[in-house]
C-alpha positions as a Markdown table, in Angstrom:
| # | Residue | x | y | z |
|---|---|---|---|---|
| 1 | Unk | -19.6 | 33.9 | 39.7 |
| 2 | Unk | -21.4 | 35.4 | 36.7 |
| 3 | Unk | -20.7 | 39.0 | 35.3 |
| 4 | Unk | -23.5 | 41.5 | 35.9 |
| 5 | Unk | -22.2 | 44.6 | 34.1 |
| 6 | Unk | -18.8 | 45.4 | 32.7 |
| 7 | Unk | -16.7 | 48.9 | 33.8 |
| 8 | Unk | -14.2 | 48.1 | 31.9 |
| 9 | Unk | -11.6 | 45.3 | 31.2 |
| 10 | Unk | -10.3 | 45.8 | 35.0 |
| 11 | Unk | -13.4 | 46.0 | 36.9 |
| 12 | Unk | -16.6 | 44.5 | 37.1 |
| 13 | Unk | -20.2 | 43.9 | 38.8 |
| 14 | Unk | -20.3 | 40.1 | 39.3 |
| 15 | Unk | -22.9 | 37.9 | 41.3 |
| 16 | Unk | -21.9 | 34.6 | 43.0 |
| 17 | Unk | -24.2 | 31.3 | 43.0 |
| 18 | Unk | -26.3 | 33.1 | 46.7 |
| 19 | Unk | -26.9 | 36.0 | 44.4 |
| 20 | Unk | -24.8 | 38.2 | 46.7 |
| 21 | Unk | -23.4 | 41.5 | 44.4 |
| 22 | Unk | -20.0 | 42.7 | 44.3 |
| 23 | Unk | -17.6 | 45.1 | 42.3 |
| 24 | Unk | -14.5 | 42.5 | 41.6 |
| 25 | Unk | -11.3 | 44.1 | 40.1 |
| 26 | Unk | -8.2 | 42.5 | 38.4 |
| 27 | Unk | -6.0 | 43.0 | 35.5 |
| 28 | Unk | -7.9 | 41.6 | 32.7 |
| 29 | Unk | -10.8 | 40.2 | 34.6 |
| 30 | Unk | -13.2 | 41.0 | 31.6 |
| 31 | Unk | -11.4 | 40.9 | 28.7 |
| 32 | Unk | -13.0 | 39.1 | 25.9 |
| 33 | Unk | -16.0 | 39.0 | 28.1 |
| 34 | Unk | -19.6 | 39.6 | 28.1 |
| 35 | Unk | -22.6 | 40.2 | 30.7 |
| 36 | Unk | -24.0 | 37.4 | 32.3 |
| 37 | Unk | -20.9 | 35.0 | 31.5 |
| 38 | Unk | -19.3 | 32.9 | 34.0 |
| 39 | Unk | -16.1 | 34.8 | 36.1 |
| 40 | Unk | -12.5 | 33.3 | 36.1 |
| 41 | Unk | -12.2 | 33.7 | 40.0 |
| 42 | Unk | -8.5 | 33.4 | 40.0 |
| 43 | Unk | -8.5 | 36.4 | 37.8 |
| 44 | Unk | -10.1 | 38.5 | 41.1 |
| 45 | Unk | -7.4 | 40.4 | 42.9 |
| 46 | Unk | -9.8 | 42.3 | 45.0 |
| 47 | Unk | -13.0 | 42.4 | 46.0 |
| 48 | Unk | -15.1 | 45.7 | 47.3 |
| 49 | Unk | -18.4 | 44.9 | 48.7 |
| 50 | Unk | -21.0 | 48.3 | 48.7 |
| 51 | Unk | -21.9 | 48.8 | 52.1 |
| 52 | Unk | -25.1 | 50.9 | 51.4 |
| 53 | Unk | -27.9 | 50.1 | 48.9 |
| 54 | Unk | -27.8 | 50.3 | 45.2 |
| 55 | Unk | -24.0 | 51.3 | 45.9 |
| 56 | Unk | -23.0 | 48.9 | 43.7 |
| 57 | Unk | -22.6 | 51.1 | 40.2 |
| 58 | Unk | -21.3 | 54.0 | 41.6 |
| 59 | Unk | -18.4 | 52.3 | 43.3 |
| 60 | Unk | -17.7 | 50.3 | 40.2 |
| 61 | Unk | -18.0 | 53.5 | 38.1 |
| 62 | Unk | -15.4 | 55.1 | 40.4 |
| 63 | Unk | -13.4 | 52.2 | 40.2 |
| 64 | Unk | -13.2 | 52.1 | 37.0 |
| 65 | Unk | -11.8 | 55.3 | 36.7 |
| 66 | Unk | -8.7 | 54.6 | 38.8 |
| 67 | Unk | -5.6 | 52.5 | 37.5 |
| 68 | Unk | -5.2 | 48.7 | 38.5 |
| 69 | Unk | -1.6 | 50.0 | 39.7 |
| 70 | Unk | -3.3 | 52.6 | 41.6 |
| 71 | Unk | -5.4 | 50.3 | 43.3 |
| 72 | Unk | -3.0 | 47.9 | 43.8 |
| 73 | Unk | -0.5 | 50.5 | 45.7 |
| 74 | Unk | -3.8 | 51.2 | 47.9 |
| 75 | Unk | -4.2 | 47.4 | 48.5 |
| 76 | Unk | -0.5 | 47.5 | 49.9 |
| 77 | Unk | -0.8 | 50.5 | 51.9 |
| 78 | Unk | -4.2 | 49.2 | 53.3 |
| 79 | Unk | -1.5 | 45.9 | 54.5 |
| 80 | Unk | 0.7 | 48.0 | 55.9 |
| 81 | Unk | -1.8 | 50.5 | 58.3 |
| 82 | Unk | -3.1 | 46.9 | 59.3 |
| 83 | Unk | -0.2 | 44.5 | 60.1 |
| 84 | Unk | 3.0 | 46.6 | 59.7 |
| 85 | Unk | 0.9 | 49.6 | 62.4 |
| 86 | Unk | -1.4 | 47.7 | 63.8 |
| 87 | Unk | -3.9 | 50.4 | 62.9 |
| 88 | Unk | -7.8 | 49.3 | 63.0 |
| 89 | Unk | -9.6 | 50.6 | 60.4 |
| 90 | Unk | -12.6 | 50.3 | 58.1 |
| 91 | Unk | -12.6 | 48.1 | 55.3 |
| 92 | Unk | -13.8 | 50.6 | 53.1 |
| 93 | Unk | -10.5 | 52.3 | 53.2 |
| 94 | Unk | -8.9 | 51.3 | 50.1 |
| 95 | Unk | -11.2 | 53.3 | 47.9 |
| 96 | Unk | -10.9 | 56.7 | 49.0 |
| 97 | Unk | -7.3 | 56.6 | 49.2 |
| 98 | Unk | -6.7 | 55.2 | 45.9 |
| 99 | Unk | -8.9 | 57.8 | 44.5 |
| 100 | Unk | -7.3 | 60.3 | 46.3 |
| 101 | Unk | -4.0 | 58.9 | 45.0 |
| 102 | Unk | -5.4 | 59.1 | 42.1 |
| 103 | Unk | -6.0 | 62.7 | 41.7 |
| 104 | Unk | -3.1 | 63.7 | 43.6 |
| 105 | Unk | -1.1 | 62.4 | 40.8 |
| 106 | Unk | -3.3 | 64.1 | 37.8 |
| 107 | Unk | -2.7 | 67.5 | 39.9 |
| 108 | Unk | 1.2 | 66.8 | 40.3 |
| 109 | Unk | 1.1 | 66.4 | 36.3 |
| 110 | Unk | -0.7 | 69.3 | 36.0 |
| 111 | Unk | 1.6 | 71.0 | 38.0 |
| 112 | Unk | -1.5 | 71.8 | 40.1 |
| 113 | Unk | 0.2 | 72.6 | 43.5 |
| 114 | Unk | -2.3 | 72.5 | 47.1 |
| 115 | Unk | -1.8 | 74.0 | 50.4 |
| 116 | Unk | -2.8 | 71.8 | 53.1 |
| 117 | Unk | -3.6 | 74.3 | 56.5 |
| 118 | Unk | -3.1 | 71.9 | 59.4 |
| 119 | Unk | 0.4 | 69.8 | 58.2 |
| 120 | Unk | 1.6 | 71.4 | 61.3 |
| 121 | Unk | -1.6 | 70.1 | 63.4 |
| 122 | Unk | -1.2 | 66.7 | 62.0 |
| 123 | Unk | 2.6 | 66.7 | 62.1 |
| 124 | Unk | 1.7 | 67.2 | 66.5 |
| 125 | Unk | -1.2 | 65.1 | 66.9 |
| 126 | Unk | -1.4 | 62.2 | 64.3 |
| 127 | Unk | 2.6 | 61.6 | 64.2 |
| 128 | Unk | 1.9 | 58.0 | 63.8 |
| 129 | Unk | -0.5 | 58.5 | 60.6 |
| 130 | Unk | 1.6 | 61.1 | 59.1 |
| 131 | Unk | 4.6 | 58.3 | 58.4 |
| 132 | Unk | 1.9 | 56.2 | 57.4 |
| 133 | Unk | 1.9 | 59.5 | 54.6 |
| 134 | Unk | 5.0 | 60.4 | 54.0 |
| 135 | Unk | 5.3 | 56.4 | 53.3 |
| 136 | Unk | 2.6 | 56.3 | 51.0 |
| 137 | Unk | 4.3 | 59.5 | 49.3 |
| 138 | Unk | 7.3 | 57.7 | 49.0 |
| 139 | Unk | 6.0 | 54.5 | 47.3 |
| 140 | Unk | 3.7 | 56.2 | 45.1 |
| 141 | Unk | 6.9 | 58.1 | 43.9 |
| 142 | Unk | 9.1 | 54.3 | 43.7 |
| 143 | Unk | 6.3 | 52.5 | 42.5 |
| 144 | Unk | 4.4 | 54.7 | 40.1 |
| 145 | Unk | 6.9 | 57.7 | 38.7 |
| 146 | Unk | 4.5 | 60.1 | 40.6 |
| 147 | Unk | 6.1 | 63.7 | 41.2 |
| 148 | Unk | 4.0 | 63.9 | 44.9 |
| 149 | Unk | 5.1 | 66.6 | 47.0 |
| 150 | Unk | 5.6 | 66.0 | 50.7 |
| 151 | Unk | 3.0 | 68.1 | 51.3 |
| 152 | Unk | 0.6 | 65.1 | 50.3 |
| 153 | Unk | 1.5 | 63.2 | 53.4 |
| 154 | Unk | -0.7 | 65.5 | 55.0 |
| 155 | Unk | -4.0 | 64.6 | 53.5 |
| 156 | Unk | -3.3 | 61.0 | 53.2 |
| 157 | Unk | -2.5 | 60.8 | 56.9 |
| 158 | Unk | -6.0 | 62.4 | 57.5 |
| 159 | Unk | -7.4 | 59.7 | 55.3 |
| 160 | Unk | -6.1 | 56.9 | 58.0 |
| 161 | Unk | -7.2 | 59.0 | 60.6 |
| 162 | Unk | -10.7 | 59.1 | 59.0 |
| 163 | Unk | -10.9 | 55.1 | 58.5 |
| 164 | Unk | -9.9 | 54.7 | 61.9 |
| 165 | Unk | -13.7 | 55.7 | 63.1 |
| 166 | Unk | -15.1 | 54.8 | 60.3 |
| 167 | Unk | -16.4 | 58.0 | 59.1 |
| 168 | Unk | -17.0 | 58.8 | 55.2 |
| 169 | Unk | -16.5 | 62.5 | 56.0 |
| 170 | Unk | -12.9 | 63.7 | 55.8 |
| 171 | Unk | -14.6 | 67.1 | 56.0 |
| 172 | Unk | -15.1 | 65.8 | 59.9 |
| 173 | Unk | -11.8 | 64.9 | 60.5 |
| 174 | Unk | -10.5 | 68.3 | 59.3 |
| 175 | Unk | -12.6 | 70.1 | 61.7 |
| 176 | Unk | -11.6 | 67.4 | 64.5 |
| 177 | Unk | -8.2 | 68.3 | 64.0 |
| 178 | Unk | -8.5 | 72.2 | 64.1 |
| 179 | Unk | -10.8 | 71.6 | 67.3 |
| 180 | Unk | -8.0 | 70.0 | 68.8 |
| 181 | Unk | -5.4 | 72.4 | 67.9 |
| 182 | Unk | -7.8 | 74.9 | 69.8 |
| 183 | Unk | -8.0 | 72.7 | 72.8 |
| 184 | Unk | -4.7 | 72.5 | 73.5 |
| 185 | Unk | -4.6 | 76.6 | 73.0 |
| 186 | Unk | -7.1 | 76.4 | 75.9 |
| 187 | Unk | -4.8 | 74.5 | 78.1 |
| 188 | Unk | -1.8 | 75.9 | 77.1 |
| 189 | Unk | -3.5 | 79.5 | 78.5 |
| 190 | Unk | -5.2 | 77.9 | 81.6 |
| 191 | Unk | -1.9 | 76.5 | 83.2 |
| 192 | Unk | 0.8 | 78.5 | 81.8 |
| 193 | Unk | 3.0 | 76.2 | 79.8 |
| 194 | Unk | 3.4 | 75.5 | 76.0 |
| 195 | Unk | 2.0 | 72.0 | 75.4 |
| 196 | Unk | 4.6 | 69.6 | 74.1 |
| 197 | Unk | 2.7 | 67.8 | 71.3 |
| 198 | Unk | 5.0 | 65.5 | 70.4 |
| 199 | Unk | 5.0 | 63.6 | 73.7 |
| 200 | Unk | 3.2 | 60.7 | 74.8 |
| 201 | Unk | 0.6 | 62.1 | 77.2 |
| 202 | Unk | -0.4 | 64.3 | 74.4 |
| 203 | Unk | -1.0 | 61.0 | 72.0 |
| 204 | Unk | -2.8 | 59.7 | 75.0 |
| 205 | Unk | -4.7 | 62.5 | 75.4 |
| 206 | Unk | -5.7 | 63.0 | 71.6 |
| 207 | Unk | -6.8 | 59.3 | 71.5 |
| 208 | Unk | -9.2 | 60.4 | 74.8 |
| 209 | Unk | -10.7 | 63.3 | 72.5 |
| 210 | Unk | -10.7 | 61.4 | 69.2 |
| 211 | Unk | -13.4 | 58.8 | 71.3 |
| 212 | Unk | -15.2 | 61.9 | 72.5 |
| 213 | Unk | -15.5 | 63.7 | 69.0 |
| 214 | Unk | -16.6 | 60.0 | 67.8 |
| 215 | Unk | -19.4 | 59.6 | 70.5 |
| 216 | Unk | -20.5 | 62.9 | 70.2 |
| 217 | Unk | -20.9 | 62.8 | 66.8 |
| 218 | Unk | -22.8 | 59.7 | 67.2 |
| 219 | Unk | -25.2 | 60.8 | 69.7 |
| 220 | Unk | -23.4 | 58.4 | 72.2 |
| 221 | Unk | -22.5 | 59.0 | 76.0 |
| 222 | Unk | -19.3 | 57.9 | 77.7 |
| 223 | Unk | -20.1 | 55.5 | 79.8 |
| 224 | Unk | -23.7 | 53.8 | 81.2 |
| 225 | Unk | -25.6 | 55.2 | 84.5 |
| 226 | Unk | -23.7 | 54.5 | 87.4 |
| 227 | Unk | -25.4 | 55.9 | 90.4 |
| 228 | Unk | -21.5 | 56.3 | 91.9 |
| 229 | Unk | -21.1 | 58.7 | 89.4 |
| 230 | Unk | -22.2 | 62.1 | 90.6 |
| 231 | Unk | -20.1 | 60.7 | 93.6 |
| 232 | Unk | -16.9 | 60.5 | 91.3 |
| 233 | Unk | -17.8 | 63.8 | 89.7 |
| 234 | Unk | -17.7 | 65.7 | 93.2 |
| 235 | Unk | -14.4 | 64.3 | 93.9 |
| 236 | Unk | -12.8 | 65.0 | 90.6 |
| 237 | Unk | -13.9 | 68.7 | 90.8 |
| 238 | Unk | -12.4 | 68.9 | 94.7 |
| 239 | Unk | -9.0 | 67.0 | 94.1 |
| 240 | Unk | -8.8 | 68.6 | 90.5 |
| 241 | Unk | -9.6 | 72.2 | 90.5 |
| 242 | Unk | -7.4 | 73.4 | 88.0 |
| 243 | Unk | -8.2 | 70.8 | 85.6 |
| 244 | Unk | -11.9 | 71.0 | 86.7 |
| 245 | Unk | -11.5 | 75.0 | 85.5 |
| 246 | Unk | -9.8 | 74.0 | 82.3 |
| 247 | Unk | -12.5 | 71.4 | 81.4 |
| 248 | Unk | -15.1 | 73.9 | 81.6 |
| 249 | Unk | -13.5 | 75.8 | 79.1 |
| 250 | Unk | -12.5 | 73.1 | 76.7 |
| 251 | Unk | -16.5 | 71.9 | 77.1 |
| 252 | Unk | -17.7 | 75.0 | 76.0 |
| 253 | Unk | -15.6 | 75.1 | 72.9 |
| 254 | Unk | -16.4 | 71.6 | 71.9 |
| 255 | Unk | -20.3 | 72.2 | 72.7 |
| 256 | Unk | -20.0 | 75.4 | 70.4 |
| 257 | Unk | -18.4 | 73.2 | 67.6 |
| 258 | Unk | -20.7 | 70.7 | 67.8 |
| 259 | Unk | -23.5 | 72.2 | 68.5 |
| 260 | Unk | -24.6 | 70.0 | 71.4 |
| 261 | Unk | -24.3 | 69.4 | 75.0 |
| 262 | Unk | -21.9 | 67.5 | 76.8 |
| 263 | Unk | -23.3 | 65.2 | 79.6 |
| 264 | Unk | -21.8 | 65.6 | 83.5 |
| 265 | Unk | -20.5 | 62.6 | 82.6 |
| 266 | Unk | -18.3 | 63.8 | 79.8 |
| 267 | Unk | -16.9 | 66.9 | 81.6 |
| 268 | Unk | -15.6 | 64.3 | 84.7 |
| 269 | Unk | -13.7 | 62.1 | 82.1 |
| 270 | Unk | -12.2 | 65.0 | 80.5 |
| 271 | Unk | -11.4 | 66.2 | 83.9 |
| 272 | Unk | -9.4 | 63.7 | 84.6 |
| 273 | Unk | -7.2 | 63.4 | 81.7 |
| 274 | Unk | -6.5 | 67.2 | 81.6 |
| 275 | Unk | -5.2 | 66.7 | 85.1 |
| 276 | Unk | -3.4 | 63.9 | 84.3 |
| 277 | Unk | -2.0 | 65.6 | 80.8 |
| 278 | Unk | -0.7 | 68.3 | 83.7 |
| 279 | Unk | 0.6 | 66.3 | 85.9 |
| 280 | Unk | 3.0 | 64.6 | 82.8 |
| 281 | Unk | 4.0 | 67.7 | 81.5 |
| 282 | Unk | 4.0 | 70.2 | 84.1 |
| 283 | Unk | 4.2 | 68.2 | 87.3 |
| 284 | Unk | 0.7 | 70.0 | 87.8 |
| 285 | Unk | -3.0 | 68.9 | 88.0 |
């Protein structure tokens, strides 16, 4: 491996002997060291591989900018959403949440306080990532000094969220989550009942609209053509009209949020799970 450019002692563009780039980080990796000479490999504690196109200096540059003990926190949170959760998520991961990390800690020194709007929302339907949070809180606070509020849980949960579907845009997932808070407004009012979002049919359900939000947003349908299905449809709306009511509503909203049209296809899936979401909680369907 041979260094291409230097970010700074820690971090560094190297090529290997294929000509393949990289951005290769580790305490002391370039110390003493100059472009184009050879790269003590056991030096590397982690590699980051661009995923788009001349990506190469601006992740190294960001890199660069965040502490080795930063980065190495991230590396062992990454670990933990993967083996300790069994989460599934990109591999891109590590980056945005040591950078966010990162900053949290320059605002908590600047006493610079944030408001996050849907802890409540992500305390209901992402239960699972928000320990992953608070655990990262708490380990940034062991491991680092760092003064984090709790409140930071709430973002950081987001980012695993996020990684999940491997979307760059936590923008997105914001909006996903106040879409969903809205949805179960909508079915809260069409049967009757408070919706219990701690249970397990809600996590079930969520996971059902994650997909949906996912394919949507990626121009994908649920399922292939099936000539059975207008078949299927016809007897979800019959043995489901409650749910088949509901659905309409909860279409419209997530067509208007979108800003595209949900397939037949679509509205018979969600159907079903709104019926079976009642029939959990309510004994209803």
């Amino acid at each position: 491996m041979r260094i291409l450019r230097i970010f700074n002692n820690n971090v560094v563009l190297a090529s290997n002997d294929a000509g393949e780039q990289a951005v290769m980080i580790g305490r002391g990796l370039a110390f003493g060291k100059r472009k184009h000479e050879p790269l003590d490999p056991g030096l590397v504690e982690r590699t980051f591989v661009p995923e788009a196109a001349g990506g190469d200096e601006h992740l190294g540059a960001l890199l660069s900018e965040i502490p080795p003990e930063i980065l190495a926190l991230a590396t062992e949170l990454e670990e933990v959403a993967r083996t300790e959760m069994g989460m599934r998520i990109s591999h891109s991961f590590v980056l945005p949440l040591a950078d966010h990390l990162n900053f949290a800690m320059v605002r908590a020194r600047e006493g610079m306080g944030v408001q996050y709007p849907l802890s409540i929302e992500v305390s209901q339907l992402y239960p699972k990532e928000l320990a992953f949070g608070q655990r990262a809180v708490r380990m940034a606070r062991e491991r680092l000094g760092a003064d984090l509020p709790d409140e930071e849980a709430t973002p950081l949960a987001l980012h695993l969220v996020n990684s999940q579907f491997a979307s760059e845009d936590l923008a997105k997932t914001f909006k996903m989550t106040q879409i969903f808070s809205q949805i179960f407004q909508v079915i809260a009012s069409a049967y009757g009942h408070e919706v219990d979002r701690s249970s397990l049919s809600v996590a079930r359900f969520v996971t059902h609209l994650r997909y949906l939000f996912v394919r949507t947003e990626q121009g994908r349908t649920a399922v292939q053509k099936d000539p059975t299905l207008p078949a299927i449809h016809d007897a979800v709306k019959t043995g489901y009209p409650e749910a088949y009511a509901c659905a309409d509503k909860v279409m419209l909203l997530l067509e208007m949020h979108l800003g595209d049209d949900l397939s037949e296809d679509e509205h018979t899936y969600l159907t079903i799970h709104i019926a079976r979401l009642a029939a959990d909680l309510w004994g209803e369907g």
